[in-house]
N, C-alpha and C positions, 0 to 999 in steps of 0.2 A: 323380668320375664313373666307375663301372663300364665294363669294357673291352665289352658290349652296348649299353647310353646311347652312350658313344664313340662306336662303328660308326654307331648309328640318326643322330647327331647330324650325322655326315658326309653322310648324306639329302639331295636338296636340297629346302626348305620345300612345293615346292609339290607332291614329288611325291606321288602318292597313298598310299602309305606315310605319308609324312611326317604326312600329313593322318588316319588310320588312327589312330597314336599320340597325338594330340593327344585326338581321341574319348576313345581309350581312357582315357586320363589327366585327362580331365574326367566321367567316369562310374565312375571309380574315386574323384574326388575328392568328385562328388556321394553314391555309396551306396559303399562301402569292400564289395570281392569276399569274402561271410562263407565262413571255412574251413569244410571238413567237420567236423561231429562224428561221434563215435560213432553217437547215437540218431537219427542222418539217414540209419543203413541204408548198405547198399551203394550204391558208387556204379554210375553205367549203366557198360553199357564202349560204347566208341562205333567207328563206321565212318569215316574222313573219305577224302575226294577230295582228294588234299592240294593239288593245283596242282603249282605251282615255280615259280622267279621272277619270271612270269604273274599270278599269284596278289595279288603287292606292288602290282601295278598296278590292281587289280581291286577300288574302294571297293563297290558293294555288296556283292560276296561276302567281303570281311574283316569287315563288318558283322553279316554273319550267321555266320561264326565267330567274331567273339569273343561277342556277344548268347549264343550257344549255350554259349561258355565261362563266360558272366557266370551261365546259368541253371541251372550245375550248380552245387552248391560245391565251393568252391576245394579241388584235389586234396590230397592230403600227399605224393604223388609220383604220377610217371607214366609207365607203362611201353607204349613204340612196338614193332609188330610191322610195319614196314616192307618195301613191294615193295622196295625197292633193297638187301636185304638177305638175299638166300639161302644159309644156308651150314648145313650140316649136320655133327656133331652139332648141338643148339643150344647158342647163345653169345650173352654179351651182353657190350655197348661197355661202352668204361672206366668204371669208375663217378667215378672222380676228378673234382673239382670244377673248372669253367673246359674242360671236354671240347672237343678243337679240330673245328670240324665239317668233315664231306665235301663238297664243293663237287662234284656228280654232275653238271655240267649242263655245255652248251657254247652259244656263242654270246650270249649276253646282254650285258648293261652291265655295266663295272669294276665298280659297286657292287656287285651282286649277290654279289661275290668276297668284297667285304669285309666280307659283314657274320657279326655275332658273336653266339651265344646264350649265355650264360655261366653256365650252370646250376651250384647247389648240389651238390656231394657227394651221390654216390646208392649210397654202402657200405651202406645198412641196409636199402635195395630189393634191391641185389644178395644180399643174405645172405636176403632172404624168397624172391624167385623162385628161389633154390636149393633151400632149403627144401621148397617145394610143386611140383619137378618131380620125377621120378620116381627114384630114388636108383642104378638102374645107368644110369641117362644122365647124368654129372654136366656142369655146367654151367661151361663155360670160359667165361673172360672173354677178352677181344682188345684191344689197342693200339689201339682204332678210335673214329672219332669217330662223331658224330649224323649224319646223311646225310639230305639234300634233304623224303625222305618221312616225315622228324620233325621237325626243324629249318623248316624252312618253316610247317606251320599252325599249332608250338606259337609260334612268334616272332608269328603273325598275334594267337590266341586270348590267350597267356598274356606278354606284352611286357615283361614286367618281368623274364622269366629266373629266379623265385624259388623256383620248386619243385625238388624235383629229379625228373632224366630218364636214363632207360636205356631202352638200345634193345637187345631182343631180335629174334633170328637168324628166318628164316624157313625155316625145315629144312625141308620137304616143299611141294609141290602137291597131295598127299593129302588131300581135303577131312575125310576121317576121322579121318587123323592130326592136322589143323589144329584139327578139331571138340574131338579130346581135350587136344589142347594147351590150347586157350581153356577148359576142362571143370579144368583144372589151377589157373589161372591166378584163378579164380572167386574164390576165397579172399582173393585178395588186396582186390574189392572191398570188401569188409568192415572191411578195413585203411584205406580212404581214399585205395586208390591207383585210379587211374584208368587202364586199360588199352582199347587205341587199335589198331585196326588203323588203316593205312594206303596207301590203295592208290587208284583211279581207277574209277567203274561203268562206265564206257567206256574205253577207251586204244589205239583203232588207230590210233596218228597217222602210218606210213603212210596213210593212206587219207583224213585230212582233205582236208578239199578251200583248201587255203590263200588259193585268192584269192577265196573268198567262203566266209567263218570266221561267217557269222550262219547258215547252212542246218544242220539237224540232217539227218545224210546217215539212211535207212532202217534200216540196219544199225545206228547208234546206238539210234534210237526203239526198235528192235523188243528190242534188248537191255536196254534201261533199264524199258520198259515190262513184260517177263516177269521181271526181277528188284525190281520194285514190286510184281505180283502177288504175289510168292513169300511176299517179307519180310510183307506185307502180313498174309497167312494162315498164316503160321510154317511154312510148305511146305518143312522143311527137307529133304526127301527130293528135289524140284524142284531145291534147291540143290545137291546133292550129287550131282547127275547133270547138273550144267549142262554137262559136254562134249559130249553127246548131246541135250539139250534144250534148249538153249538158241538161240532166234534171232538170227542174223547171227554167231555165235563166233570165225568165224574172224579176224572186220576187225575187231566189237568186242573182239577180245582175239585177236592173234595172238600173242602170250603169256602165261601167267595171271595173273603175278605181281601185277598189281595189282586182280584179283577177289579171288584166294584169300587175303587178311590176313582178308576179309569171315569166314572161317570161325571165325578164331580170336576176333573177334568174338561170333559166334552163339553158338559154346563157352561162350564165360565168362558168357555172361547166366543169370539162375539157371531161366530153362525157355527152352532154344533153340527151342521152338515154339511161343512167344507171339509173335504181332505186336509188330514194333519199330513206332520214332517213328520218321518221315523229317523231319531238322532242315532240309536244304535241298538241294532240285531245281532243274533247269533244265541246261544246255550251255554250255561254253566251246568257242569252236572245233567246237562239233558235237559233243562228248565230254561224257557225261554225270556231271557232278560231285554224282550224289545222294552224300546222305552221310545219317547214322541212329544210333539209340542204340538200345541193349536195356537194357531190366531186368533 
């Protein structure tokens, strides 16, 4: 038993997790997740609401990410552009196989501590996204592990731990800069890699309202709602002026981090002004966990 199995297997049976992998593991045993090939084209690159340890608890919404992971094929690697990840130049975590992850969070259950994504070696990811970034910005790697906003929805989506995963830096809140990062990054769909912002459509958790976590506060609505419009009609000019235009910004995002992954996102799709797919809406907490793919 792999040291990921280990960790899930310490679960205990009933909890929703638990109940998560069993799915997954009988939907894998009824139709086997087919790989990407070549002649299936680029893969999307996608948006997700990643959660956090929330998330494990939360059997509809793992439902509809992995369903969503099952509807893509299966990546050949996967590269995360994570809010909990700003650091400029850009850099990416260890590629080494068995990568120890960052436990970003506070307050939750012992398990949540324990548990383990064990991914494959991702030395031949690491040598392409050098490759296709810009050659006087060369790209450092760091001693670092997968952290909350990768580790969290690929353990939901991809449970087996069998791809490999790197996670690249979040250099800028520069929607322009971000736009040409994901514009970089493109190439690689071609390759079978699947590239992933991750981030939150809402995130003022100041401002939830905790003792009544079913109300979508107005500030969320009006910001989910104007960033459905956007993506909707490829209004990437809308997006790119959301510090001025955007309704409720301050509560919905008193800091960007977990809008702007969205950029790198748009980037890498092969026309940032095509209407995306929205794979799945609605509120946790009043925090809008849209999430979306591009072409």
């Amino acid at each position: 038993m792999d040291r990921t199995a280990a960790a899930d297997a310490r679960i205990p049976a009933d909890h929703p997790f638990s109940r998560h992998l069993r799915r997954a593991a009988a939907a894998e045993a009824t139709v086997a997740h087919r790989a990407w090939r070549p002649d299936d084209g680029p893969l999307p690159a996608l948006y997700v609401s990643h959660g956090a340890p929330p998330l494990f608890e939360d059997g509809p919404w793992m439902t509809q990410l992995h369903d969503w992971a099952r509807a893509i094929p299966r990546p050949r690697a996967i590269l995360v552009v994570s809010a909990h990840w700003e650091s400029a130049p850009t850099a990416v975590t260890s590629p080494a196989a068995d990568t120890p992850l960052v436990y970003d969070f506070g307050g939750f259950h012992p398990m949540y501590y324990e548990m383990a994504y064990a991914t494959p070696d991702a030395s031949a990811l690491a040598a392409r996204v050098a490759a296709v970034l810009p050659s006087a910005e060369p790209l450092s790697q760091r001693p670092r592990g997968l952290d909350h906003g990768a580790w969290v929805p690929l353990k939901v989506m991809y449970p087996r731990a069998d791809i490999p995963v790197l996670q690249l830096s979040l250099p800028s809140q520069d929607p322009e800069r971000l736009l040409a990062l994901g514009a970089r990054l493109r190439a690689l769909r071609d390759e079978g890699v699947l590239v992933v912002g991750s981030g939150f459509m809402t995130h003022g958790l100041p401002y939830v309202d905790w003792q009544h976590p079913d109300r979508v506060p107005g500030w969320s609505a009006e910001f989910d709602a104007w960033a459905a419009e956007a993506l909707a009609t490829g209004d990437v000019e809308e997006l790119v002026h959301f510090a001025t235009r955007a309704p409720g910004l301050p509560y919905a995002h008193p800091s960007v981090e977990h809008f702007t992954p969205l950029f790198v996102t748009v980037g890498a799709a092969s026309d940032p002004t095509a209407p995306v797919t929205t794979t799945i809406d609605g509120y946790m907490v009043g925090l809008s966990k849209r999430s979306f793919q591009a072409a």
